[in-house]
ZATI-733712 format. One record per residue (C-alpha): z, x, y. Coordinates in Angstrom, 1 decimal, always signed. Each point is the difference from the previous one (the first is absolute). Layout:
// residues N
R      w      u      v
R      Z      X      Y
...
***
This chain:
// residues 428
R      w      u      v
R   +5.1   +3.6   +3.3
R   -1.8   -0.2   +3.5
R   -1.5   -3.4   +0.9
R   -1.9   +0.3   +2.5
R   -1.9   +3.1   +1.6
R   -2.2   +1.3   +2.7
R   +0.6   -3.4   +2.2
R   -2.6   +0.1   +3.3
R   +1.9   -2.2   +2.9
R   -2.3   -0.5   +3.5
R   +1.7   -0.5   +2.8
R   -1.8   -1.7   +3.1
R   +0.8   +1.6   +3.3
R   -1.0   -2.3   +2.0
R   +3.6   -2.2   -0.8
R   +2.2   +2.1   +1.3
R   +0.4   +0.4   +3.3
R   +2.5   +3.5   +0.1
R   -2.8   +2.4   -0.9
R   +2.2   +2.8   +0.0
R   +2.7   -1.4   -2.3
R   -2.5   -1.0   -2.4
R   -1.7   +3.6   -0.5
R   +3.7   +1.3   +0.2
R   +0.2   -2.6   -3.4
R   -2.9   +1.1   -1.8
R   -0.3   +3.6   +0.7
R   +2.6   +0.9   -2.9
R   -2.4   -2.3   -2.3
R   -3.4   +3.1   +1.2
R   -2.1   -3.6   +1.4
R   -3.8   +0.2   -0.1
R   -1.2   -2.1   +3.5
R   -3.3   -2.0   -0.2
R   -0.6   -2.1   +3.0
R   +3.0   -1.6   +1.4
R   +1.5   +0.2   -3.9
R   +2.1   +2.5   -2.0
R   -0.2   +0.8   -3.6
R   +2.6   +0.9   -2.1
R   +0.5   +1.1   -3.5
R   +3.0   +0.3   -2.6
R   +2.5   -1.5   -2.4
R   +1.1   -3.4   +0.0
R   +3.4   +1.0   +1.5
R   -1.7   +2.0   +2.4
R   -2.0   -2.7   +1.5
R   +2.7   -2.5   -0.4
R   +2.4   +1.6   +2.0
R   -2.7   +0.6   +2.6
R   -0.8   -3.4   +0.4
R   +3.6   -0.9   -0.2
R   +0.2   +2.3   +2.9
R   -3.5   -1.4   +2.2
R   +1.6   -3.4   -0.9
R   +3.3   +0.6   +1.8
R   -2.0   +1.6   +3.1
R   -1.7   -3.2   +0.3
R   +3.1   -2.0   +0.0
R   +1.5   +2.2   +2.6
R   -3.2   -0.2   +2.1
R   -0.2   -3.9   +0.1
R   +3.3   -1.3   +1.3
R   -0.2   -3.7   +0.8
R   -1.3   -1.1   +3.6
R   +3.4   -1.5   +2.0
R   +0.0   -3.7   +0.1
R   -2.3   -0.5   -3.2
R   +0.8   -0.5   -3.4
R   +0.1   +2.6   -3.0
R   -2.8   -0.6   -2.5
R   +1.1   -0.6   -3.4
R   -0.4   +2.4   -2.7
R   -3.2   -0.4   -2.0
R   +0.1   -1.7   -3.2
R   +0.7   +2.5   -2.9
R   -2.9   +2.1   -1.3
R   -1.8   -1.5   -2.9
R   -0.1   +1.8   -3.3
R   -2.2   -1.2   -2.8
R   +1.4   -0.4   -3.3
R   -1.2   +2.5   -2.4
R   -0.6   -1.6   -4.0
R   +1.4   +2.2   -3.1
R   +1.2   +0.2   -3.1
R   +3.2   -1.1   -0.4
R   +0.7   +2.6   -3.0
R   -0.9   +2.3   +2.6
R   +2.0   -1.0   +2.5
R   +2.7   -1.0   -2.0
R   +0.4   +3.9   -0.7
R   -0.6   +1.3   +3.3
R   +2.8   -2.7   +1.3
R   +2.3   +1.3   -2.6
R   -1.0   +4.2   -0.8
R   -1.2   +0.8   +3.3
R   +2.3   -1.7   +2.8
R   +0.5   +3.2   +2.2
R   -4.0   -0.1   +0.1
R   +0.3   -3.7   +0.8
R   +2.5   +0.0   +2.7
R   -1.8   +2.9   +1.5
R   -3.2   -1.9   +0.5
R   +1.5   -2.9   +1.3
R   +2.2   +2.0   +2.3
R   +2.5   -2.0   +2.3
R   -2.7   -2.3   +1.5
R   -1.3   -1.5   -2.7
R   +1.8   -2.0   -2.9
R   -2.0   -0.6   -3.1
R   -1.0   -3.8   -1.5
R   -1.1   -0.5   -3.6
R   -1.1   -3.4   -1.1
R   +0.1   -1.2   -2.6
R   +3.4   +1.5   -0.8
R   -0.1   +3.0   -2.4
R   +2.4   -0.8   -2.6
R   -2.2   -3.3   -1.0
R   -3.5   +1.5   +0.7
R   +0.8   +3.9   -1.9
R   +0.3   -2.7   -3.1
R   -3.6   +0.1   -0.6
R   -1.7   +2.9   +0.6
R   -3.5   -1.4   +1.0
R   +1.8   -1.4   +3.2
R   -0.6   +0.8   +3.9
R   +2.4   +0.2   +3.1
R   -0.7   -0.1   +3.4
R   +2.1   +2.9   +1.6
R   +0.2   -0.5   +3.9
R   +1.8   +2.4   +2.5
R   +1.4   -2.2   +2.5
R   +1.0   +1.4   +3.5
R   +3.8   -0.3   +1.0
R   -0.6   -0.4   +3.8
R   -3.1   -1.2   +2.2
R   +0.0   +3.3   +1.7
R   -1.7   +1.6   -3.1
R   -4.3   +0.9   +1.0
R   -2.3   -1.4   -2.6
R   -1.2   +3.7   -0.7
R   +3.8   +1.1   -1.4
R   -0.3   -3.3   -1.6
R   -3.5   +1.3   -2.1
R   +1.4   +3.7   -0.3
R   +3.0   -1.5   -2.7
R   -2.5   -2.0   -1.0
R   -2.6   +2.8   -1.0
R   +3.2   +2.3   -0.9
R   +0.9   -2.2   -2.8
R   -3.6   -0.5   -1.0
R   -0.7   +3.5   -0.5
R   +3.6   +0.1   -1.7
R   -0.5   -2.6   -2.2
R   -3.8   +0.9   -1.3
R   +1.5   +3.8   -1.0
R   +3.1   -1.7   -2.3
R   -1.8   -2.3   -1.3
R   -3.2   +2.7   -0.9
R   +2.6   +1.6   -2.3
R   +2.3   -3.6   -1.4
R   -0.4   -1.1   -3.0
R   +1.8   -3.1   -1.7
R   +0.7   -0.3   -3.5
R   +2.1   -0.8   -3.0
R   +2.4   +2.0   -2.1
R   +1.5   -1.2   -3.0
R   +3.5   +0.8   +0.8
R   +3.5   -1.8   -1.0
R   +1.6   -1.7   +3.3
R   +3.6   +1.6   -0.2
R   -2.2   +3.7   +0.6
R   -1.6   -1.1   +3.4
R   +2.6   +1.4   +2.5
R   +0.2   +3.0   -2.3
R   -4.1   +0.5   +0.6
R   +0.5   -0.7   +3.5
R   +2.2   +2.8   +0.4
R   -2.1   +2.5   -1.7
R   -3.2   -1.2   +1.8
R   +1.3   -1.3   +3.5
R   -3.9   +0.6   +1.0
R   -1.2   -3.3   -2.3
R   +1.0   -3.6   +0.8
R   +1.5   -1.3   -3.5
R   +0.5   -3.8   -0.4
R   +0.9   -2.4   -2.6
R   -2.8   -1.7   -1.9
R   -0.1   -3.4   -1.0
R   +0.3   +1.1   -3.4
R   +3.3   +1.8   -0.8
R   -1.8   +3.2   -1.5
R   -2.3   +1.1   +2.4
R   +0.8   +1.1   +3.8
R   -2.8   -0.2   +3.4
R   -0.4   +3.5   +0.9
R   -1.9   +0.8   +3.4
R   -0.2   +3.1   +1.2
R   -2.3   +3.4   +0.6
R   -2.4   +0.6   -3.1
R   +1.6   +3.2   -1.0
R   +3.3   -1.3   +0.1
R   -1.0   -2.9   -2.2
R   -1.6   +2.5   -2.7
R   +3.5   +2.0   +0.1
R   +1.7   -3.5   -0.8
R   -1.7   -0.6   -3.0
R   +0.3   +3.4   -1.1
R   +3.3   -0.4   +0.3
R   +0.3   -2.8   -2.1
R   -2.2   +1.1   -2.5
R   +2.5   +3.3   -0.5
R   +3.0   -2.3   -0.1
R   -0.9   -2.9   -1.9
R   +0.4   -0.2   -3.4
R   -3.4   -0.3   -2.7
R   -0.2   -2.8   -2.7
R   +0.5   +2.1   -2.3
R   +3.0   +1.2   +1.2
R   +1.5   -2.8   +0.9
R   +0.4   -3.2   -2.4
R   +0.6   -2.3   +3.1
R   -2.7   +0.9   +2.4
R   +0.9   -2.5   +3.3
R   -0.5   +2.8   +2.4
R   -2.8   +1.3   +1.6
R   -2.3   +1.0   -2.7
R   -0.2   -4.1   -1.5
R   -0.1   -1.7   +3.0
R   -3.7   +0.6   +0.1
R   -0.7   -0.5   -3.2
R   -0.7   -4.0   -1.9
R   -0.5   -0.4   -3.9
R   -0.9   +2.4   -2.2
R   -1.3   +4.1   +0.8
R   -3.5   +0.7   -1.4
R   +0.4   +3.0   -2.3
R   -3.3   +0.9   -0.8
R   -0.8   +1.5   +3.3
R   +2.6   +1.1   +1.5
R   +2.5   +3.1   -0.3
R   +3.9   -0.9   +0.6
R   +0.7   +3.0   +1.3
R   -2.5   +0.1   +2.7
R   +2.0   -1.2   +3.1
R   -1.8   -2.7   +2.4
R   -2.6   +0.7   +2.6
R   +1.4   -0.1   +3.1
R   -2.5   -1.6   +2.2
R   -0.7   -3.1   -2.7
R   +3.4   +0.7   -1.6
R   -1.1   -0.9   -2.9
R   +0.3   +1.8   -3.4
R   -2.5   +3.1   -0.3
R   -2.8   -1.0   -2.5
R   +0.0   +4.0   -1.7
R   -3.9   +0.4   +0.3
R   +0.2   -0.7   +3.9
R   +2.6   +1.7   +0.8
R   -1.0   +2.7   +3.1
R   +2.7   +2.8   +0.5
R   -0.2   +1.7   +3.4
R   +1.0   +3.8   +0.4
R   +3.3   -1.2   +1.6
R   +1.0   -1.2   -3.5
R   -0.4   -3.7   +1.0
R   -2.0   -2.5   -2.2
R   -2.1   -3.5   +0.7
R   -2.2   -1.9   -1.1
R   -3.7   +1.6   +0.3
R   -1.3   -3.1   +2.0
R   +3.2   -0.7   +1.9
R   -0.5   +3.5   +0.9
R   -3.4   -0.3   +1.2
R   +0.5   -2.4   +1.9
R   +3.2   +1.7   +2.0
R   -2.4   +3.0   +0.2
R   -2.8   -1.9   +1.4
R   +2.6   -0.8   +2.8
R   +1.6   +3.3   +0.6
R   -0.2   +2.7   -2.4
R   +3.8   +0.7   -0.2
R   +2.3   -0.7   -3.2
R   +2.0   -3.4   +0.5
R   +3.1   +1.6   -0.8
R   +0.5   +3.1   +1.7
R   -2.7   +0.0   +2.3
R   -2.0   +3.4   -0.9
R   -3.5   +0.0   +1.4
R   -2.6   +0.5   -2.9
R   -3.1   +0.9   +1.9
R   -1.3   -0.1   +3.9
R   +1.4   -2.9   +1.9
R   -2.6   -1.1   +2.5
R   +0.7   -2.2   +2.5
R   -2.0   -2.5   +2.0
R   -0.3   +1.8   +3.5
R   -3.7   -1.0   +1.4
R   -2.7   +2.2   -0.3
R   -1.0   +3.0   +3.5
R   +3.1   +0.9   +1.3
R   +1.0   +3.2   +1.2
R   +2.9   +1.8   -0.2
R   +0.3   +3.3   +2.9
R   +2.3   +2.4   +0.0
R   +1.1   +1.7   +3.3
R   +2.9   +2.0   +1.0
R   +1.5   +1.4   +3.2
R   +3.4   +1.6   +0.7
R   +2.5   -1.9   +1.4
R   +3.1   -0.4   -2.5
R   +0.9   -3.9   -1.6
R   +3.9   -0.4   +0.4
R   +1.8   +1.6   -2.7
R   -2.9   +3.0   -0.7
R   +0.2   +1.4   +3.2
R   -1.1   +3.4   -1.6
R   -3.6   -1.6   -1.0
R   -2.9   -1.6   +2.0
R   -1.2   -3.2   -0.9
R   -2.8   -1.7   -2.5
R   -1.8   -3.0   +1.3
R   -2.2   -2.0   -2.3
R   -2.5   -2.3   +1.5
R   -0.8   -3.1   -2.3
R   -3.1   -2.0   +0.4
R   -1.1   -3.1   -1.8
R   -3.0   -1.5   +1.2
R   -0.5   -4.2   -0.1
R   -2.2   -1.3   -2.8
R   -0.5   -2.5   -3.0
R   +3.1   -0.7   -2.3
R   -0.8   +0.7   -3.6
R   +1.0   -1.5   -3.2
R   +3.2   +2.1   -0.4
R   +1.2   -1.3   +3.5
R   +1.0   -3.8   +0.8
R   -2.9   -1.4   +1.1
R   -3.0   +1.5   -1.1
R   -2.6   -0.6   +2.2
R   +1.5   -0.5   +3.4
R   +0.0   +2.9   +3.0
R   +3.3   +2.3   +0.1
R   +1.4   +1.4   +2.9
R   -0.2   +3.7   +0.2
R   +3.2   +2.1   +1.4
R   +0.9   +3.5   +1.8
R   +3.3   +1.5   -1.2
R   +1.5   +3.8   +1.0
R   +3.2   +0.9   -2.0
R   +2.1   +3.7   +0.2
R   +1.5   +2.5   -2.2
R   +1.6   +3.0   +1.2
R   -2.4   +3.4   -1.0
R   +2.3   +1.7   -2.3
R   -1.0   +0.6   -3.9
R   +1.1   -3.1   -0.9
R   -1.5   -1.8   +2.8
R   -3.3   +1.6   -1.3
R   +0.5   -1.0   -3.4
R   +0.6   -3.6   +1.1
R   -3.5   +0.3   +1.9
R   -1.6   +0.8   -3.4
R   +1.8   -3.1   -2.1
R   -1.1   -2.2   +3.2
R   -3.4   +1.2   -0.2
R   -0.6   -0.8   -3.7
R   +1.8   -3.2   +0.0
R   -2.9   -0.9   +3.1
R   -2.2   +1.4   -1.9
R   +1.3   -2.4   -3.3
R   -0.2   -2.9   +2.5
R   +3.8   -0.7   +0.3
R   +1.0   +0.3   +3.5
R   -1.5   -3.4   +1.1
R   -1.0   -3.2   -1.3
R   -0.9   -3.1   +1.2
R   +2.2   -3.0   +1.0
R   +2.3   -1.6   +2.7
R   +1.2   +2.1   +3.1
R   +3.7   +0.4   +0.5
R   -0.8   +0.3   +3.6
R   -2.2   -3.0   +0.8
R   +0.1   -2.1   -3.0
R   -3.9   -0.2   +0.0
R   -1.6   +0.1   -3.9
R   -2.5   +2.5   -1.4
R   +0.6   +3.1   +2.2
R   +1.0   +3.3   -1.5
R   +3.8   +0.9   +0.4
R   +1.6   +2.8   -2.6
R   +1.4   +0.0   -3.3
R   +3.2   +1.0   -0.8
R   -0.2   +3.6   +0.7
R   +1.8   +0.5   +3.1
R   -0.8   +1.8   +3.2
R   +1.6   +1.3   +3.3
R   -1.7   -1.5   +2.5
R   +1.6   +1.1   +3.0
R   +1.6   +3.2   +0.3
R   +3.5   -0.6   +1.6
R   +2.4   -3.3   -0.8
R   +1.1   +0.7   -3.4
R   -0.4   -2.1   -3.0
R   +0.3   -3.3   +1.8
R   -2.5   +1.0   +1.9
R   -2.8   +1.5   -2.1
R   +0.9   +3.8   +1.4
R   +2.1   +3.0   -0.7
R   +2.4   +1.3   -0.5
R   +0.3   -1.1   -3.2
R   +1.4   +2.3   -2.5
R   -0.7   -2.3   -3.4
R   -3.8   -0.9   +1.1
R   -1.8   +3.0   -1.5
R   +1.7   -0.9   -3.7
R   -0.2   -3.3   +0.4
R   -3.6   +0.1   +0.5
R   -0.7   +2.5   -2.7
R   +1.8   -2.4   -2.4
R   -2.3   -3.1   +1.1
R   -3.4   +2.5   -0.7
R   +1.4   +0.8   -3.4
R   +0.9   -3.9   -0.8
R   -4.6   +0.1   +0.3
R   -0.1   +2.8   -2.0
R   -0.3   +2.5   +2.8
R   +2.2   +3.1   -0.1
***
């Protein structure tokens, strides 16, 4: 997962005095000058290591006069906490630690407070997560780029986390953990039931799970496993069928005249259902689209189509397709955070190679623009400013060379890998 994207640095000319050394610098970075200033756009790593490198030139550029005395370092950058959820980050702290270290690179060391293990007790709970720089040499703007790369980071788990329950005996929790290493699985304060946070989908294959491998009532005389730990006194008959298995989204017993089957075989309850639908039209369990998904990408933008015939790296027997992307400013409605106030509007080009199944690609984009799921509306990963447009979990190359880690080609697995993110929004 990328955190961070399309990052704009300027430079002022005017502070360095070796002219020549500094253009030498830049020109690998293709600068745009305006005024006495130079412009310059890529990844994160990109435009750290640049800066990195502009830092060092400064250093070597300002020895210390003879006979007077070094000036001390500056005091280390400040970093402003960021508030969460400490389920949240009580998962991303233990699932996702590669992710973690890679935000906080070697810089950087991380500070939670209150400490996890007391505040992941109750789940309505907040920590303050600060990033605190290791040396005084670290500039305030590397300082809000970890900052904003674990903001972006933490808003796309947490989009797809959910905490929950599962009746489940304690002596089968390392066995769970093993067959689902993507969920977080805790001991409960009660003995029969086990926290479980983790991706939705992964959650829904849980309790499948379970509901395949625990016994019924009515197989079992002793029923302290999974199936009566959510149950207390005595089963209406009247209105229920026993052999209808629970609804996963309530799990709750099915009542048989509201039960919903979906083509996929999997059942719910008819409002339950509803409700999920009204959210996302896709089953809870497997996650097949029933219907058009459309997304909340603001109203007159235009999507343009161009292509010329230089080769990308790695389909250097085909020219190139450029799409243009243009989203103009305007009033946030009710499907976006806050209705009501102004958005900012954005310019985006991505590239696909012009084979067939470059082509094909252009056609998935072009309907999934057209279905209003290439944008949204939200916080930048770039500058960290609220209600502007940024994308939407379909991923585009953005530059042309660099590779994965840096938006560009080559990159053999990108043309599946995008095709499966289309079909996840029904668009294949």
């Amino acid at each position: 997962m990328e955190f961070i994207t399309d990052v704009t640095a300027v430079i002022d000319g005017a502070g360095y005095k070796d002219k020549g050394r500094l253009i030498k610098i830049l020109q690998p970075y293709s600068p745009e000058r305006k005024s006495s200033s130079y412009i310059v756009r890529g990844s994160y790593e990109e435009v750290e290591r640049l800066s990195n490198k502009l830092s060092a030139m400064k250093h070597h550029l300002s020895p210390a006069t003879p006979g007077r005395t070094l000036q001390q370092d500056p005091a280390p950058a400040s970093v402003k906490s960021v508030v969460v959820s400490s389920v949240v980050m009580s998962y991303i702290q233990q699932k996702c630690a590669k992710e973690l270290d890679k935000i906080q690179g070697n810089n950087f060391v991380i500070e939670i407070q209150p400490d996890l293990r007391t505040a992941h007790s109750n789940p309505g709970v907040t920590v303050q997560v600060t990033f605190r720089p290791q040396h005084t040499s670290v500039q305030p703007v590397h300082a809000d780029y970890v900052r904003q790369r674990f903001i972006t980071f933490y808003q796309r788990t947490a989009s797809d986390l959910e905490a929950t329950l599962v009746p489940v005996s304690s002596q089968s929790h390392k066995d769970l953990q093993r067959r689902f290493p993507q969920l977080l699985i805790t001991p409960s304060f009660n003995k029969d039931e086990a926290k479980v946070s983790g991706p939705f989908m992964h959650i829904a294959q849980l309790k499948e799970f379970l509901l395949k491998n625990t016994p019924s009532p009515s197989k079992s005389p002793v029923s302290k496993g999974a199936a009566s730990s959510r149950t207390s006194g005595p089963q209406p008959t009247h209105s229920k069928d026993p052999e209808d298995e629970p609804c996963l989204i309530c799990m709750e017993q099915i009542v048989t005249r509201e039960k919903e089957t979906l083509r996929c075989k999997h059942s719910f309850c008819r409002d339950c259902l509803k409700r999920a639908f009204h959210y996302k039209p896709v089953c809870p369990t497997c996650g097949q689209l029933y219907g058009t998904l459309t997304g909340t990408q603001p109203e007159g933008g235009t999507m343009t189509v161009t292509k010329n015939s230089s080769s990308l790296p790695g389909y250097k027997k085909y020219g190139t397709i450029i799409i243009q992307y243009y989203i103009p400013s305007g009033i946030q409605k009710e499907a976006h955070p806050n209705p009501g106030q102004p958005y900012e509007g954005v310019s985006r080009t991505a590239y696909l190679p012009d084979s067939s199944e470059g082509r094909m690609i252009v056609k998935l984009l072009r309907r999934a623009f057209d279905q209003k799921l290439i944008f949204t509306v939200g916080q930048s990963s770039t500058s960290g400013r609220n209600n502007t447009v940024t994308w939407n979990d379909i991923h585009h190359k953005t530059s042309t060379h660099g590779g994965p880690t840096h938006y560009g080609y080559p990159d053999p697995g990108y043309l599946s890998r995008v095709q499966d993110e289309l079909k996840v929004k029904g668009i294949e």
